[in-house]
Backbone bond lengths (Angstrom), bond angles and torsions (degrees), N, CA, C in turn:
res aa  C-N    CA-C-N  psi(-1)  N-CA   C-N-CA  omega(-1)  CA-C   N-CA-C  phi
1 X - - - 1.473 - - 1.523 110.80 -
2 X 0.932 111.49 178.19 1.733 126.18 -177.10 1.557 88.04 -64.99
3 X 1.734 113.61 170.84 1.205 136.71 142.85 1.496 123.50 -1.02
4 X 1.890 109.98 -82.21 0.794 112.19 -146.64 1.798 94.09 -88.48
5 X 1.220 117.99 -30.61 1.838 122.77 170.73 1.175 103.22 -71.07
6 X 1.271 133.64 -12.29 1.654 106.75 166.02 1.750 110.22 -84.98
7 X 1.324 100.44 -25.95 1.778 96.68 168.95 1.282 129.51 -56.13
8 X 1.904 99.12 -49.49 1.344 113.32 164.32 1.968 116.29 -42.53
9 X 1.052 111.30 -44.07 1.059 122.34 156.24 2.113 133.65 -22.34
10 X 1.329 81.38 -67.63 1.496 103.83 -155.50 1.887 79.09 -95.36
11 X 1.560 131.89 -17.38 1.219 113.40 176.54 1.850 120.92 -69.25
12 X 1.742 84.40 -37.24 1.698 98.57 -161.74 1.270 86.81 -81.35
13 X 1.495 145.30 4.49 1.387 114.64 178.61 1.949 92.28 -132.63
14 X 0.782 114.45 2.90 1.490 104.76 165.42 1.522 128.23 -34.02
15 X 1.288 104.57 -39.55 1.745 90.02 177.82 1.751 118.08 -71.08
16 X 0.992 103.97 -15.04 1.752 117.70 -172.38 1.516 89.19 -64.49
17 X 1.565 133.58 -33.55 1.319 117.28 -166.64 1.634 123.79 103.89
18 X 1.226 131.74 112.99 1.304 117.81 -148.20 1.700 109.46 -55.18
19 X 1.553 108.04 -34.46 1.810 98.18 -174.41 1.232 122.46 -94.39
20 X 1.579 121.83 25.24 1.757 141.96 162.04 1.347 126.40 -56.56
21 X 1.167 126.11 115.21 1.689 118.46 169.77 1.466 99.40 -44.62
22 X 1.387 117.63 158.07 1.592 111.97 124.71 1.315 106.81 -132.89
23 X 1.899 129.29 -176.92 1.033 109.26 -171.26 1.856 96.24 -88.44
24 X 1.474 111.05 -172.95 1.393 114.62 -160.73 1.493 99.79 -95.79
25 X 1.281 115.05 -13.81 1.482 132.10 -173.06 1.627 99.86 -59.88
26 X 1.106 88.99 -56.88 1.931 103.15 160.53 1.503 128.80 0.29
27 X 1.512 82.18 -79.01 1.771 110.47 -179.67 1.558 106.82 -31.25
28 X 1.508 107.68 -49.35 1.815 121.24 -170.60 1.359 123.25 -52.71
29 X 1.600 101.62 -23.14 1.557 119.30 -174.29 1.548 105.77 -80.38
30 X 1.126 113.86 -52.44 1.386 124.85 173.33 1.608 133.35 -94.58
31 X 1.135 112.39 -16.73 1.463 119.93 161.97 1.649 122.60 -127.53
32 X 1.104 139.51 158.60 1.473 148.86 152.64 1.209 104.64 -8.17
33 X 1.414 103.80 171.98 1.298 125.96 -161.36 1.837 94.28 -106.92
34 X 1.527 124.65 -19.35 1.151 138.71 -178.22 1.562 106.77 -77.68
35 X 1.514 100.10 -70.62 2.040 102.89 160.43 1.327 120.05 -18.76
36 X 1.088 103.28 -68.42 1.520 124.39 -167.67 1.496 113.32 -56.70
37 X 2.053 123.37 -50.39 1.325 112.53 139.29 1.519 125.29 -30.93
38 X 1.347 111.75 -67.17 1.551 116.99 -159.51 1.859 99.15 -53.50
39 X 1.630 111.40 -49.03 1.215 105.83 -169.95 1.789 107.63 -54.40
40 X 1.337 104.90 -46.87 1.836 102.54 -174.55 1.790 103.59 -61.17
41 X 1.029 126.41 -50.97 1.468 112.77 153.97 1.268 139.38 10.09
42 X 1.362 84.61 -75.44 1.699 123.05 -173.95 2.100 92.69 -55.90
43 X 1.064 119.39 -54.49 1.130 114.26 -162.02 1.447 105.55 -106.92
44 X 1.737 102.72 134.04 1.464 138.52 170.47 1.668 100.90 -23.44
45 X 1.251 100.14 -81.12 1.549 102.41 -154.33 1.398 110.14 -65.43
46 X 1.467 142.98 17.83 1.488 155.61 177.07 1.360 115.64 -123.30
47 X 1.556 102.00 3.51 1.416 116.53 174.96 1.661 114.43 -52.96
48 X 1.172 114.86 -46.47 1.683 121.96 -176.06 1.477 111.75 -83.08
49 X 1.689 104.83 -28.38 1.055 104.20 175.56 1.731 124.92 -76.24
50 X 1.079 119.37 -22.53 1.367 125.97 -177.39 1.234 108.96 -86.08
51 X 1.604 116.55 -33.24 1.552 130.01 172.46 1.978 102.26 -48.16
52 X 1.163 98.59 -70.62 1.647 103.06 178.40 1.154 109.67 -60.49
53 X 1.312 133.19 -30.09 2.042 120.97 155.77 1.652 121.63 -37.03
54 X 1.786 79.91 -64.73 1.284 88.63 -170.54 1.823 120.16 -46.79
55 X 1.544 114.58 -40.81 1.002 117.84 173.54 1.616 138.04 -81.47
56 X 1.560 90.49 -5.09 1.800 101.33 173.78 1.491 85.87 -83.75
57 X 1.611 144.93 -42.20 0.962 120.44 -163.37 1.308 117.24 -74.90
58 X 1.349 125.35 -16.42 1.947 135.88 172.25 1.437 106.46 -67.45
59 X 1.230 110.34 -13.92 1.414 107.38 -159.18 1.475 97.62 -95.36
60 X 1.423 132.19 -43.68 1.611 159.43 170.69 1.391 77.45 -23.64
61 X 1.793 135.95 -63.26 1.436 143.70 -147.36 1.681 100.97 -84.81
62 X 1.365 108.66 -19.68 1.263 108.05 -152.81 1.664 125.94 -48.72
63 X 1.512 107.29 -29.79 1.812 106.46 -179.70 1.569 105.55 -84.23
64 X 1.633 112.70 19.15 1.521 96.96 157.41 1.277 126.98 -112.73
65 X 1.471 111.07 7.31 1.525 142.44 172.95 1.337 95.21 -76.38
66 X 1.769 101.70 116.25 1.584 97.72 177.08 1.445 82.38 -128.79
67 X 1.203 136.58 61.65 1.475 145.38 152.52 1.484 126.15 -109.07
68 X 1.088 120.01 65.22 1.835 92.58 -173.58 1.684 133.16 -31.27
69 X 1.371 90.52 -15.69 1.496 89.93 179.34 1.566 111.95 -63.20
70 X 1.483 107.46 -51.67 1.579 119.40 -179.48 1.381 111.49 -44.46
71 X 1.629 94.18 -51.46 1.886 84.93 173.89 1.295 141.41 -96.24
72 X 0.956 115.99 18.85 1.686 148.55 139.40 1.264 112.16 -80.20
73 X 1.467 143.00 14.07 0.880 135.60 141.64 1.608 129.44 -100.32
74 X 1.478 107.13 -19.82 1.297 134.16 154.59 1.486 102.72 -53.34
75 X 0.715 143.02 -107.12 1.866 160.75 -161.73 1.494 88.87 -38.16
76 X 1.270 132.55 -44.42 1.503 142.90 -175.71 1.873 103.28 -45.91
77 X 1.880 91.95 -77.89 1.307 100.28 154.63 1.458 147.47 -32.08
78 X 0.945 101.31 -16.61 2.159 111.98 -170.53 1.404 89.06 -109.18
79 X 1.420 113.91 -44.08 1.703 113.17 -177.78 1.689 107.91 -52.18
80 X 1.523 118.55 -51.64 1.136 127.64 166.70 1.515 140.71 -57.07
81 X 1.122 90.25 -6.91 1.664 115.17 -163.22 1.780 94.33 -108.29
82 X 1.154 100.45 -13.76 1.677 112.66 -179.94 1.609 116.63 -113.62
83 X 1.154 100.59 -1.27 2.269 104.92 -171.85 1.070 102.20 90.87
84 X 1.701 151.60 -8.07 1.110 142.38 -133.23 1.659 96.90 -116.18
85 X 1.272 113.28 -12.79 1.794 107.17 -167.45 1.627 84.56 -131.57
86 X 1.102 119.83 156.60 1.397 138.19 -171.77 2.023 101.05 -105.86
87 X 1.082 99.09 153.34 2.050 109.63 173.82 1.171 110.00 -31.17
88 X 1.597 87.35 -43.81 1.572 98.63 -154.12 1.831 125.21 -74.31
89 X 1.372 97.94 -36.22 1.411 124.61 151.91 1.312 128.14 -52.72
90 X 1.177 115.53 -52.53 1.556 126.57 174.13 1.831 109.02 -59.27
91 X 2.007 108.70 -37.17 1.054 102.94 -178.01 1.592 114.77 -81.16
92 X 1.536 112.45 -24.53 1.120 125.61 149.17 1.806 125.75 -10.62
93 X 1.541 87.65 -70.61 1.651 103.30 -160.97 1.495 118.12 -84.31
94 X 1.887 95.13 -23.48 1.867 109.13 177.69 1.713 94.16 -74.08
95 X 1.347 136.22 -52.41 1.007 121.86 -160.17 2.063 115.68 -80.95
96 X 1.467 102.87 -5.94 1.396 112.01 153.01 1.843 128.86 -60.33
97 X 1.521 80.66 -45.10 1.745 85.36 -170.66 1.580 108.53 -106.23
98 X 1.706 109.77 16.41 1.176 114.76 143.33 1.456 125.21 -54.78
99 X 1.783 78.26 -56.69 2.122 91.35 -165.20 1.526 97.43 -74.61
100 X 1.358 122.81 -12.05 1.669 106.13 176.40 1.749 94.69 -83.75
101 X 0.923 133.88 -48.71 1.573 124.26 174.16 2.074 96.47 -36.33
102 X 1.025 87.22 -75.08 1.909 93.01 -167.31 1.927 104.33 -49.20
103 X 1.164 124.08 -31.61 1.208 106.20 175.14 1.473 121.74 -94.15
104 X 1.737 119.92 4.05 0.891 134.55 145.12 1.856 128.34 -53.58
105 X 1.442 89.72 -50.14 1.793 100.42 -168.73 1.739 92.73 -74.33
106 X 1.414 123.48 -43.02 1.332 121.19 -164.78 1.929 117.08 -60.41
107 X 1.719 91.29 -38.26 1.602 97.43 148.38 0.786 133.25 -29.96
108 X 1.667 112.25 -72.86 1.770 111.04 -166.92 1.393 91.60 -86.50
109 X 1.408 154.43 -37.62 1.479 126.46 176.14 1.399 111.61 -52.60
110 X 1.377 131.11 -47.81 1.726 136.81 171.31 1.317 100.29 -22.78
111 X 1.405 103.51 -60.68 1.762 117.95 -141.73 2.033 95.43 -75.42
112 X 1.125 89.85 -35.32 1.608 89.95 -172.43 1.945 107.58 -89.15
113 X 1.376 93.68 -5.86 1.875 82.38 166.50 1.238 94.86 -118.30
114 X 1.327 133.89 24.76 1.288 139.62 154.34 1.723 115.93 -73.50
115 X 1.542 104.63 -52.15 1.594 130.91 -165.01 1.443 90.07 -84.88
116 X 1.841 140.28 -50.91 1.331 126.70 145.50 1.347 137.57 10.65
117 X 1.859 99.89 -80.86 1.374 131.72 -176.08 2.030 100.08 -57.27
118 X 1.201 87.95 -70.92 2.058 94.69 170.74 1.370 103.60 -35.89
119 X 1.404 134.75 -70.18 1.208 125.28 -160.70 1.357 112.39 -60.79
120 X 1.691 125.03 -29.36 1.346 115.55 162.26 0.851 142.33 -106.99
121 X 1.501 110.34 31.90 1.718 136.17 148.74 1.649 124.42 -80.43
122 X 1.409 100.68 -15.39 1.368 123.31 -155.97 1.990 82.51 -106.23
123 X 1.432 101.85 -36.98 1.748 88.21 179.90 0.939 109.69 -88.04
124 X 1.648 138.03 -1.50 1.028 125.99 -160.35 1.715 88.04 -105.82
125 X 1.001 122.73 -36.34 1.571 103.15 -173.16 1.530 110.92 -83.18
126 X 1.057 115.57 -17.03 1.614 109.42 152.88 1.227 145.29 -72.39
127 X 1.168 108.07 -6.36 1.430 145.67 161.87 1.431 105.48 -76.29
128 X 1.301 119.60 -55.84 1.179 115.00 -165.01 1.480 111.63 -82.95
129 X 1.383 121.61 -38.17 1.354 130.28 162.63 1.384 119.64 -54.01
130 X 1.469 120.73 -0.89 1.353 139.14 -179.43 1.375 114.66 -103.97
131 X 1.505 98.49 -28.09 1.680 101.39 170.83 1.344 102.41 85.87
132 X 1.768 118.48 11.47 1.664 100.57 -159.20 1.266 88.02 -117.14
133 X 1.354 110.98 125.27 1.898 128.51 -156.61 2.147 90.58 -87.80
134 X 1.098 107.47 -14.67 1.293 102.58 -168.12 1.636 113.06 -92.78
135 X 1.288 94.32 -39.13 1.769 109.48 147.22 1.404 129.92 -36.74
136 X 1.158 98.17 -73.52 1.649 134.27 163.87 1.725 95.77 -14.86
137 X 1.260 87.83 -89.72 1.651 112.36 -176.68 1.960 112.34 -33.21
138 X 1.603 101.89 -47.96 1.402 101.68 -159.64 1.738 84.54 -67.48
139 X 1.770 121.29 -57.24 1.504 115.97 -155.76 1.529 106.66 -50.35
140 X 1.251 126.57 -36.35 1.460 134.91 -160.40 1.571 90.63 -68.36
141 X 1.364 107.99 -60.14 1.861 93.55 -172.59 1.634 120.49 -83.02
142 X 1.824 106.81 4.36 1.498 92.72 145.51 2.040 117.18 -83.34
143 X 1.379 100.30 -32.40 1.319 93.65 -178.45 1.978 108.08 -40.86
144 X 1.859 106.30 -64.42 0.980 96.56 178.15 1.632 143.04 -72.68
145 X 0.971 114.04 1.51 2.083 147.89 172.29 2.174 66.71 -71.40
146 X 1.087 136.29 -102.68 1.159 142.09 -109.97 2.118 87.69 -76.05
147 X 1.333 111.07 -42.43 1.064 116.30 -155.94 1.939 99.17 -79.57
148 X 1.200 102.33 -15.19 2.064 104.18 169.48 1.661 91.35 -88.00
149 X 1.547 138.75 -27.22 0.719 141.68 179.91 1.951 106.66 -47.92
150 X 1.272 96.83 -57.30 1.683 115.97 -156.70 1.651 89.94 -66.96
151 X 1.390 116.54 -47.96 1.511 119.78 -151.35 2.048 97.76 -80.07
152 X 1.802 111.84 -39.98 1.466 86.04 -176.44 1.546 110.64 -64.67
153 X 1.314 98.00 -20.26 1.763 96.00 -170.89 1.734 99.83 -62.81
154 X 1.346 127.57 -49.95 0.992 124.90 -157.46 1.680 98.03 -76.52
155 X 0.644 159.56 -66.52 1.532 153.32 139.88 1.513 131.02 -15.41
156 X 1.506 120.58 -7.36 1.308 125.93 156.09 1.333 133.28 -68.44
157 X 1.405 93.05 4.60 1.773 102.69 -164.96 1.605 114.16 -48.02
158 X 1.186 121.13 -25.87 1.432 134.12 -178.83 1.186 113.67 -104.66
159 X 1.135 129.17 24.17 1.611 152.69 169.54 1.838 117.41 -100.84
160 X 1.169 108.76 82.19 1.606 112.13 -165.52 1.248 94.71 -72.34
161 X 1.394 141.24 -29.53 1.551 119.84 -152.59 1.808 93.51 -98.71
162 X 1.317 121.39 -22.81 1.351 137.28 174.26 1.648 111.38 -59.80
163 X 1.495 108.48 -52.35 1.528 127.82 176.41 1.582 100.50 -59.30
164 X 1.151 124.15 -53.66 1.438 133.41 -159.93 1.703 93.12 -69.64
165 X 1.182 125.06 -57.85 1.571 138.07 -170.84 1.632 95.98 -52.14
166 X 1.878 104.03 -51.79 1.429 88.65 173.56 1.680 144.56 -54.40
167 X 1.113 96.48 -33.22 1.514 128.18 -173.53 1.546 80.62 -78.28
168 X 1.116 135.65 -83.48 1.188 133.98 -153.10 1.930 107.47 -31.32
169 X 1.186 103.78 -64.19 1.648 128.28 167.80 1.406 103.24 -32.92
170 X 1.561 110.39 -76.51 1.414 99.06 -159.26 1.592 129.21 -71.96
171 X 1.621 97.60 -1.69 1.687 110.09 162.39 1.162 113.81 -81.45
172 X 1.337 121.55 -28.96 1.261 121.46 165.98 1.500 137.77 -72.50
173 X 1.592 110.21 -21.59 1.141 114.44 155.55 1.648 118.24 -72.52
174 X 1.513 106.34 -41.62 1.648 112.67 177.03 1.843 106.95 -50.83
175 X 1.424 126.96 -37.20 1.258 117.30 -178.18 1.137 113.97 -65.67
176 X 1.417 113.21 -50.84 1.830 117.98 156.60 1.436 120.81 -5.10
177 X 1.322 74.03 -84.67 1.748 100.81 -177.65 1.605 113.59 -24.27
178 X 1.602 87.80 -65.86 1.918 85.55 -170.18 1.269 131.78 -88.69
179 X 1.612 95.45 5.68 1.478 103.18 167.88 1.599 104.26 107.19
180 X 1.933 99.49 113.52 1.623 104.43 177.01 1.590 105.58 -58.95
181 X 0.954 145.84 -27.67 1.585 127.78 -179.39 1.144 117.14 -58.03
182 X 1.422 103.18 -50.14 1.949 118.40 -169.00 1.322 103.08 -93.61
183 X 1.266 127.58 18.50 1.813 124.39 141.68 0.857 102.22 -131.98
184 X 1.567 132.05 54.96 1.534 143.29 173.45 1.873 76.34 -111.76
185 X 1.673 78.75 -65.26 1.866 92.01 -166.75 1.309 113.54 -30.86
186 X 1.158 99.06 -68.97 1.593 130.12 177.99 1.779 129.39 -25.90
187 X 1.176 83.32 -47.90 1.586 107.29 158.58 1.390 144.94 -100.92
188 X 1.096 119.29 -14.10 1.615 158.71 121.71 2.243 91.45 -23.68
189 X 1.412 113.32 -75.34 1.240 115.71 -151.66 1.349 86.41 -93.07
190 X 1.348 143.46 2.95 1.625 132.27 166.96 1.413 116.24 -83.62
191 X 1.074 93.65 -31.37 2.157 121.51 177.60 1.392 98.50 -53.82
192 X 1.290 100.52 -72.73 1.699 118.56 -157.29 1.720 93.42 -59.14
193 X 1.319 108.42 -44.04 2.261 99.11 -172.10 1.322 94.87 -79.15
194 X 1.543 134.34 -29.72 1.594 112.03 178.62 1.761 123.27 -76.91
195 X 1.705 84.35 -9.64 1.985 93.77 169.60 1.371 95.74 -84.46
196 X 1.339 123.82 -59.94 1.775 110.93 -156.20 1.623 114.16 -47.69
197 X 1.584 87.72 -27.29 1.942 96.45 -163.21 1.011 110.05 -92.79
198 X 1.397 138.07 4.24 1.595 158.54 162.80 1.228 96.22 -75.84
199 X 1.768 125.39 -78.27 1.060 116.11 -173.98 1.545 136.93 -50.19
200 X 1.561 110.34 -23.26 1.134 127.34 -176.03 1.486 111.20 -77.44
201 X 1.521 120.14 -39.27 1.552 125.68 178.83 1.750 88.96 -72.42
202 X 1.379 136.13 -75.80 1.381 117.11 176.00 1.082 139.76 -21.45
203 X 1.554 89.04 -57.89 2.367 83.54 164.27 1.081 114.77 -65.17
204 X 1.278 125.25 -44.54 1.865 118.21 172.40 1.940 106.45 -54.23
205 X 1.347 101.47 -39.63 1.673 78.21 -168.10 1.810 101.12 90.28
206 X 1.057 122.75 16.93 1.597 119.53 -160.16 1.459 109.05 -173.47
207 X 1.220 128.93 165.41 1.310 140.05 168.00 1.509 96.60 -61.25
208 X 1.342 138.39 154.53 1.342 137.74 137.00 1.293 115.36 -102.75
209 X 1.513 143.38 141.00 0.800 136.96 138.90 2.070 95.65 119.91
210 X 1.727 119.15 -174.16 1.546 101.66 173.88 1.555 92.58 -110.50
211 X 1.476 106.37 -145.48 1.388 112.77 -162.23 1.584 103.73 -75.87
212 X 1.579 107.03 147.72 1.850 95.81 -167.45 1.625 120.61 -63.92
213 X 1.581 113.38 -10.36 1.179 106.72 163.35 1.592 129.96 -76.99
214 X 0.917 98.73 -6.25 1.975 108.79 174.98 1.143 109.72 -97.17
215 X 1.641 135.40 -4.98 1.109 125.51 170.60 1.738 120.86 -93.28
């Protein structure tokens, strides 16, 4: 964890003595639900186990993945998380449902310096049907402002921090969309099943259950 959650850390378990196990279940009482990943992380033998977390929790998202790539990288992952898929495969399938993320975000940036370009075609002939040359002038250099708009986007494709900004945006407009309450909820009730099901593989010490799509 950061700084101040690894203190939190080392506060709530201070009496144990600095060179004491405790169990990791621990962490949850006194730090985040994020800590508590990062801490199982941290250690070797939770390696497979956090691997198969990580991917029951992608999966929770999974019927809004309209990529097969993404979810072929899921199943990829659990295979790997089990001995069953090789590095090489796994690196295979992450750098697939990368480029379906990136040809996702390039979409909705397209589409919105697409709807741009329209809106200042739409000023420009009203402008011009207005006769007002000063008009004229401003719609034309939004048309073209929108239309360098469309082309760096479309040519950023090899621009990761650009791709990422995109993606970042167009989830952020998608939360919009459906309404801050009902992805208040939404996430509120994703929290609470990725805590219960943390705690539950911890007390087992083990995966419970098979891969989250078979259940």
């Amino acid at each position: 964890p950061c700084k101040p959650g690894w203190r939190k850390v080392l506060r709530a378990h201070e009496i144990l003595g600095r060179d004491t196990e405790f169990p990791l279940l621990s962490v949850l009482d006194s730090n985040s639900l994020e800590d508590t990943i990062w801490c199982m992380r941290c250690l070797p033998e939770y390696e497979a186990l956090w691997r198969k977390y990580g991917v029951w929790c992608a999966a929770q998202v999974e019927h809004l993945m309209t990529d097969d790539r993404s979810k072929n990288a899921l199943r990829v992952a659990w295979r790997h998380s089990e001995g069953l898929a090789t590095d090489e495969e796994l690196s295979t399938a992450w750098a697939a449902a990368e480029a379906a993320a990136l040809d996702a975000a390039e979409a909705a940036a397209l589409a919105v310096a697409r709807d741009a370009r329209d809106a200042a075609d739409a000023a420009a002939l009203a402008a011009r049907d207005a006769a007002d040359a000063v008009a004229l002038a401003v719609a034309l250099a939004a048309r073209d402002a929108a239309d360098a708009a469309a082309l760096a986007v479309r040519d950023a494709g090899a621009d990761e921090e650009l791709s990422t900004a995109l993606a970042e945006l167009a989830a952020e407009a998608a939360a919009l969309a459906a309404g801050a309450d009902e992805e208040l909820s939404i996430a509120l009730a994703a929290e609470d099943a990725q805590q219960k099901k943390l705690v539950e593989i911890l007390t087992a010490g083990q995966w419970v259950g098979g891969a989250p799509w078979e259940q």
